[in-house]
VEXGUPA-405845 format. One line per 2 residues: number of its first residue (from 1); their letters; for each residue y, x, z of C-alpha. Coordinates in steps of 0.05 Angstrom, whole numbers, plus 5000, padded with zeros to 4 digits. Layout:
NUM = A = Y/X/Z  ...;
//
This chain:
1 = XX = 5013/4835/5472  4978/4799/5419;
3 = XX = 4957/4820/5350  4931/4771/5286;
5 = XX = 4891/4819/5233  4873/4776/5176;
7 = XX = 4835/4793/5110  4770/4823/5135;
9 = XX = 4808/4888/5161  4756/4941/5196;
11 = XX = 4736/4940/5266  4766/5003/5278;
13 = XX = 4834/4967/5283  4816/4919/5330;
15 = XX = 4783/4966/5374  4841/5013/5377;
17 = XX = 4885/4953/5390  4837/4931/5448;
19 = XX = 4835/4993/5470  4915/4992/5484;
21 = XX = 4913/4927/5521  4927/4889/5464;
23 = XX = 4891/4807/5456  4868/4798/5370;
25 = XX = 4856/4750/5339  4818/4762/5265;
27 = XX = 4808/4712/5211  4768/4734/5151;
29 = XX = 4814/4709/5094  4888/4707/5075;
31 = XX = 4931/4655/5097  4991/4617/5062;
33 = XX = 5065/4616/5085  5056/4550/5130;
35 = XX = 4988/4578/5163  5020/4645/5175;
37 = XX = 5079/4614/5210  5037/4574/5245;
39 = XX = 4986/4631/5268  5045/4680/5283;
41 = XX = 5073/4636/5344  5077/4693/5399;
43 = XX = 5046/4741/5361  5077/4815/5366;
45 = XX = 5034/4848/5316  5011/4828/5248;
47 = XX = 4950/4869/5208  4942/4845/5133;
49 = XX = 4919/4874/5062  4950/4858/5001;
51 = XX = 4931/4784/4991  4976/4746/5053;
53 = XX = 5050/4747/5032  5103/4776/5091;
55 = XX = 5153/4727/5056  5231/4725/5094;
57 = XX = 5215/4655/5099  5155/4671/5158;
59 = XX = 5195/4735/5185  5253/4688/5193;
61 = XX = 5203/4628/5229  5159/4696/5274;
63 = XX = 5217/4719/5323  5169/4744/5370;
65 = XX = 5146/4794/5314  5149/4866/5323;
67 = XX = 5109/4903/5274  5066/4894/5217;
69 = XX = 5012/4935/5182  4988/4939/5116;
71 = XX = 4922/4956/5105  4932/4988/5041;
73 = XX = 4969/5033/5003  5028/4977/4974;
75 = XX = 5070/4942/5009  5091/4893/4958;
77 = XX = 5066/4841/4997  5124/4850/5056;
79 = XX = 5187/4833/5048  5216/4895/5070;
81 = XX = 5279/4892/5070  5279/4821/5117;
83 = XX = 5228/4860/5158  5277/4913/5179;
85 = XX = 5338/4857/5181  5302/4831/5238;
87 = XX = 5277/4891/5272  5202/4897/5253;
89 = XX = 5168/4954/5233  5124/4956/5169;
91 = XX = 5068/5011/5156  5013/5028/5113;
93 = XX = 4966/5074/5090  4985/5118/5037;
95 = XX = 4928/5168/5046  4870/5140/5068;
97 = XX = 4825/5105/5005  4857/5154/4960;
99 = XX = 4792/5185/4937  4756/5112/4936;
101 = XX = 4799/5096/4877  4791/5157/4852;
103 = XX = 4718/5155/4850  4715/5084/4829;
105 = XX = 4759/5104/4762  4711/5171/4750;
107 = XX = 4657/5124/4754  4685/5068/4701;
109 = XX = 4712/5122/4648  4634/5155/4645;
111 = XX = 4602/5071/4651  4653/5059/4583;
113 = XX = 4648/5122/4549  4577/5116/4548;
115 = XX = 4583/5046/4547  4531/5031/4604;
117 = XX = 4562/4953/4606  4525/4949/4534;
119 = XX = 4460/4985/4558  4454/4938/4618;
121 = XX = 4466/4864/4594  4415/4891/4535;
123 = XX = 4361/4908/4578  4372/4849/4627;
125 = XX = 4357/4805/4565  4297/4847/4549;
127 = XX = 4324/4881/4497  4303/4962/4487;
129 = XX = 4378/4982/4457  4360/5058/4459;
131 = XX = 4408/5085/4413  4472/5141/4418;
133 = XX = 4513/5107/4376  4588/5105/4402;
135 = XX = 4565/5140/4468  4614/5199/4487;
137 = XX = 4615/5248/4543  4683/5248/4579;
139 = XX = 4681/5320/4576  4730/5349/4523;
141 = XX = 4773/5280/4516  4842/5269/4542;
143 = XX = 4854/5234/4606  4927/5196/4608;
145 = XX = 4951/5184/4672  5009/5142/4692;
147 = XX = 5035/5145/4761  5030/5224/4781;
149 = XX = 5033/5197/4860  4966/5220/4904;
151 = XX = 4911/5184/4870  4938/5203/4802;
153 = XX = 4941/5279/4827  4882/5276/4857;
155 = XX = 4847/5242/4800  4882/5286/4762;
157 = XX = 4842/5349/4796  4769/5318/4795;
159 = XX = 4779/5297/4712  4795/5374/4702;
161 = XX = 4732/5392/4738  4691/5342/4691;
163 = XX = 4725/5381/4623  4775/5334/4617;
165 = XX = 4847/5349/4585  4903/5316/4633;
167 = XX = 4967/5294/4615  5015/5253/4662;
169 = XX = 5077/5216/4660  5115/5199/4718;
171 = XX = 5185/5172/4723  5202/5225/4774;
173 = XX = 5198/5297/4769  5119/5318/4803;
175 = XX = 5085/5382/4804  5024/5390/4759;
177 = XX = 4954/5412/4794  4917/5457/4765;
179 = XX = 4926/5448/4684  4950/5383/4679;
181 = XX = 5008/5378/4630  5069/5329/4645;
183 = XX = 5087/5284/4584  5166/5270/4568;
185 = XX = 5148/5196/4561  5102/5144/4571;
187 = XX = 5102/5142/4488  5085/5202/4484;
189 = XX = 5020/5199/4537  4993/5142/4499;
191 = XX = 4998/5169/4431  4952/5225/4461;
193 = XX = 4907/5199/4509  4840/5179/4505;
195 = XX = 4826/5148/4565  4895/5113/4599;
197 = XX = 4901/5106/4674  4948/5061/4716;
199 = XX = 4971/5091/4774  5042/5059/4781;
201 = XX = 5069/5021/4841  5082/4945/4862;
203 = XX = 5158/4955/4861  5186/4888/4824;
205 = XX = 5203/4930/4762  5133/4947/4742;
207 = XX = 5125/4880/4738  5099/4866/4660;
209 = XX = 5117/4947/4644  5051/4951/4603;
211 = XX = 5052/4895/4546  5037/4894/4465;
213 = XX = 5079/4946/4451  5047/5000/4495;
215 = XX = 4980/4977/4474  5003/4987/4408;
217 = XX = 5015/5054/4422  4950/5079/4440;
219 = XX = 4905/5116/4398  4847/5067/4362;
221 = XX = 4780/5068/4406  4832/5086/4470;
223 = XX = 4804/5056/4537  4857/5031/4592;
225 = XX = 4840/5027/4666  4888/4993/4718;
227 = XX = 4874/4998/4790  4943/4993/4810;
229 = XX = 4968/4926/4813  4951/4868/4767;
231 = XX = 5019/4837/4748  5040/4904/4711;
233 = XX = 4994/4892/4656  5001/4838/4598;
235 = XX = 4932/4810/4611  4933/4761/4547;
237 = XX = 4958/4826/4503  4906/4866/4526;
239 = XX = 4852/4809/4503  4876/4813/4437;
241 = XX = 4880/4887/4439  4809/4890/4457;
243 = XX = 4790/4840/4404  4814/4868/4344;
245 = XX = 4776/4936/4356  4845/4971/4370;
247 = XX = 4820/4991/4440  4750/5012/4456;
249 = XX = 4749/4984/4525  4778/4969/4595;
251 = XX = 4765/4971/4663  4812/4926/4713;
253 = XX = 4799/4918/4785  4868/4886/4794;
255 = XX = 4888/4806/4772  4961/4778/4773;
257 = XX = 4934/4724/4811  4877/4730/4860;
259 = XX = 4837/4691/4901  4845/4694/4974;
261 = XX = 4774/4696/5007  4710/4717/4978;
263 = XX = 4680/4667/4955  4731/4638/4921;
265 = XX = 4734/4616/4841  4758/4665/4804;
267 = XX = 4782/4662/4729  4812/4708/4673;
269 = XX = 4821/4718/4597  4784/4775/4603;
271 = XX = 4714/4753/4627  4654/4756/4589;
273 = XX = 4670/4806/4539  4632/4861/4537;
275 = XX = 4672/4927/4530  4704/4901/4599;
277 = XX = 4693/4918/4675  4725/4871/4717;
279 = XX = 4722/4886/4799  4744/4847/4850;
281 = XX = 4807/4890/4881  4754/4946/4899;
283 = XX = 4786/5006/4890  4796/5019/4961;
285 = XX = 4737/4984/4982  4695/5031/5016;
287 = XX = 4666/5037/5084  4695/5102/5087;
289 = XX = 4755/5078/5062  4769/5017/5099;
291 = XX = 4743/5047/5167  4806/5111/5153;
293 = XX = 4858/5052/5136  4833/5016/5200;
295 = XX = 4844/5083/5243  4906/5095/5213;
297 = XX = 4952/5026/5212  4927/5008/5281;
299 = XX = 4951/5072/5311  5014/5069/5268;
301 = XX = 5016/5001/5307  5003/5015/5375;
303 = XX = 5045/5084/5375  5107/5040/5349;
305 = XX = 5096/4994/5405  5088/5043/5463;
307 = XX = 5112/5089/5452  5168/5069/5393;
309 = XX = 5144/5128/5346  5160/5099/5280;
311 = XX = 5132/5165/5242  5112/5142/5163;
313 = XX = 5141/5078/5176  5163/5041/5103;
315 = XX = 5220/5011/5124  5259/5043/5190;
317 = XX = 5281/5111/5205  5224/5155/5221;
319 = XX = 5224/5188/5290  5148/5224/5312;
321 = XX = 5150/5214/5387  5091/5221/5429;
323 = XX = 5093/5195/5505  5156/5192/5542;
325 = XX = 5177/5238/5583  5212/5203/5636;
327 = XX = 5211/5128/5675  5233/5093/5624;
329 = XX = 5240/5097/5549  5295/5053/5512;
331 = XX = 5282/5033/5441  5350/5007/5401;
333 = XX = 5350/4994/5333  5425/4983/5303;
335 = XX = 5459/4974/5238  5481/5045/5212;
337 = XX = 5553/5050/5228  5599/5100/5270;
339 = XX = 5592/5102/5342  5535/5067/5361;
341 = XX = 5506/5140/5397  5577/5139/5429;
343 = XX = 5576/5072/5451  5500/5073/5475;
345 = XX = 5515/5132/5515  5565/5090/5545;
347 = XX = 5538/5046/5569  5493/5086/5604;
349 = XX = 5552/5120/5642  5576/5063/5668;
351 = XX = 5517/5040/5690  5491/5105/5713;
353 = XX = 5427/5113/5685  5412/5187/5680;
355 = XX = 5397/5215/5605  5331/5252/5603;
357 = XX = 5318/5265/5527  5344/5225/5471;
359 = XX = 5325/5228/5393  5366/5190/5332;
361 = XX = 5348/5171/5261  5378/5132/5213;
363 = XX = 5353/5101/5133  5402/5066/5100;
365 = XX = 5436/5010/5130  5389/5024/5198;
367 = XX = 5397/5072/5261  5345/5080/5308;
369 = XX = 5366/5118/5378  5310/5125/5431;
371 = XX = 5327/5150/5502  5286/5179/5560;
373 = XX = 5315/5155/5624  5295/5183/5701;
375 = XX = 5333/5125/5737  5388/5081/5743;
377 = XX = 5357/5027/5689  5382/4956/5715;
379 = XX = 5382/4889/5684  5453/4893/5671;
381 = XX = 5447/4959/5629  5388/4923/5592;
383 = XX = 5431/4868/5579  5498/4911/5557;
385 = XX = 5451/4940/5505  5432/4872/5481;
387 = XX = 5502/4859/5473  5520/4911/5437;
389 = XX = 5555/4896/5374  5505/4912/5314;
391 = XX = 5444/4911/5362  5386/4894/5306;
393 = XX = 5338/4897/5367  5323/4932/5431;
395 = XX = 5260/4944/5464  5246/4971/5535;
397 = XX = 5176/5009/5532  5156/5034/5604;
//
């Protein structure tokens, strides 16, 4: 087995993979379409973060790829939906730098509030800028989330510890924590927020949500963070939003287009201004962070392919299945039609290959049956599997 992790991913997730047997290769940086096709010749499992593009185009050109892991909580960056077509697994880590970009956010609402960006260029220059003037504790404003999903929640508990107010919009229904009041619209957050939070996902329809018109909405002096995904934000509307005094400040740690190493150029509209703090995609950027993700996507990884658990996979059906419990353990992912379980089973009659435990799942146009067998596993049972009409892709794991 052999495993390519590219974009500076923790050693955690090589030394799990190791640890399984598996031969990785790392490269620090992200790598284009042509590179990626290139690098994925024979490759079985691929580890990435959000930069590197999982386009159909390389899924299509990697046929001896498995699985692939995002190391991070999107998934934007995978073509899902030609992942699954061709039998790979895609996971992520929806948990695991939750409270980094929490604490990164807590930190740039008190560094604007009390605008600390000011402060610090002034003294740099040697200028003494003692003074209170449009300084603000956090403490009794409103906090406007957007995206009610578990760094919103969670953000949503620590700002109520600080004195905050919350209020949330989400397009679907969520529970509040603690006093946190859910908004009937995203017009009707921004018209009463303070502070505004982006918390929203990278499906294609966020794409350009937040332009003129929502900027518009917000209360004069408002400050908007985004530390979601940089294409769901107008960037050139919020330069003139922050220009003409309508907004008191911003904080965005994610750029519609980014560079792909450090090191790299980088450019925006919003650079040097100074009621701005600009990040380079940091949110999740924490050693305790990034070590978590590491632990998590590699084991996601190397339980698919031993043992074929799929558990919190993004884009197959989900089956938690720890070691097997017989000889040999048959993996078939199918298209999602009437009597493939029938037909499976079949085939192992005829061949006589003895059932020992046997588990089926299916997500949308996808089934995934996994079967325990004591004996009677041939080559020509394999191959009738194979066969099978609507086979997307079987794997024999031990």
């Amino acid at each position: 087995m052999r495993a390519l992790l590219l974009e500076n991913l923790h050693p955690k997730a090589t030394e799990i993979l190791t640890g399984a047997g598996v031969e990785v290769e790392a490269h620090g940086g992200a790598m284009d379409e042509d590179e990626l096709i290139a690098a994925l010749d024979g490759v079985q499992m691929l580890g990435i973060r959000s930069k590197t593009q999982l386009t159909e185009r390389v899924i299509e050109s990697a046929p001896s790829l498995i699985a692939v892991g995002a190391f991070s909580i999107g998934t934007n960056q995978i073509d899902l939906d030609a992942a699954a077509r061709a039998g790979i697994a895609a996971f992520n880590a929806p948990f695991a730098n939750t409270r980094s970009v929490v604490e990164l956010a807590v930190s740039e609402m008190i560094s604007l509030t009390r605008r600390l960006p000011d402060h610090n260029r002034s003294l740099h220059e040697g200028v003494w800028s003692k003074s209170a003037t449009g300084a603000h504790e956090i403490r009794g404003r409103t906090l406007g989330i957007v995206g009610y999903g578990n760094i919103g929640s969670q953000l949503s508990v620590i700002a109520e510890a600080l004195g905050m107010n919350v209020i949330f919009y989400d397009m679907q229904e969520k529970l509040a924590l603690g006093n946190a009041t859910p908004m009937p619209s995203l017009t009707a957050l921004l018209r009463e927020a303070d502070i505004v939070t982006l918390h929203v996902d990278g499906r294609p329809g966020n794409a350009g949500f937040f332009g003129r018109e929502q900027l518009e909405t917000m209360k004069p002096g408002a400050i908007l963070l985004n530390l979601s995904r940089g294409f769901i934000v107008d960037v050139e509307a919020l330069k003139a939003a922050l220009e003409s005094g309508h907004l008191g400040g911003a904080a965005v740690d994610v750029f519609p287009v980014e560079p792909k190493k450090t090191g790299d150029p980088f450019d925006s509209p919003l650079q040097n201004m100074s009621n701005v703090i600009l990040t380079p995609h940091i949110g999740g950027s924490t050693e305790e962070a990034q070590r978590d993700i590491g632990i998590f996507v590699a084991t996601r990884l190397r339980d698919y392919m031993w043992h074929g658990s799929t558990s919190l996979s993004v884009n197959l059906p989900n089956l938690s299945l720890e070691h097997p419990s017989a000889k040999h353990r048959i993996a078939h992912l199918h298209e999602n039609v009437p009597g493939v379980l029938a037909a499976v089973n079949s085939v192992f009659a005829t061949h006589g290959v003895n059932i020992e435990a046997q588990l089926l799942g299916t997500r949308g146009e996808l089934g995934y049956v996994v079967t325990d067998v004591a004996s009677g596993l041939d080559d020509a049972s394999i191959e009738a599997l194979r066969s099978m009409p609507g086979t997307v892709r079987l794997r024999v794991l031990s």
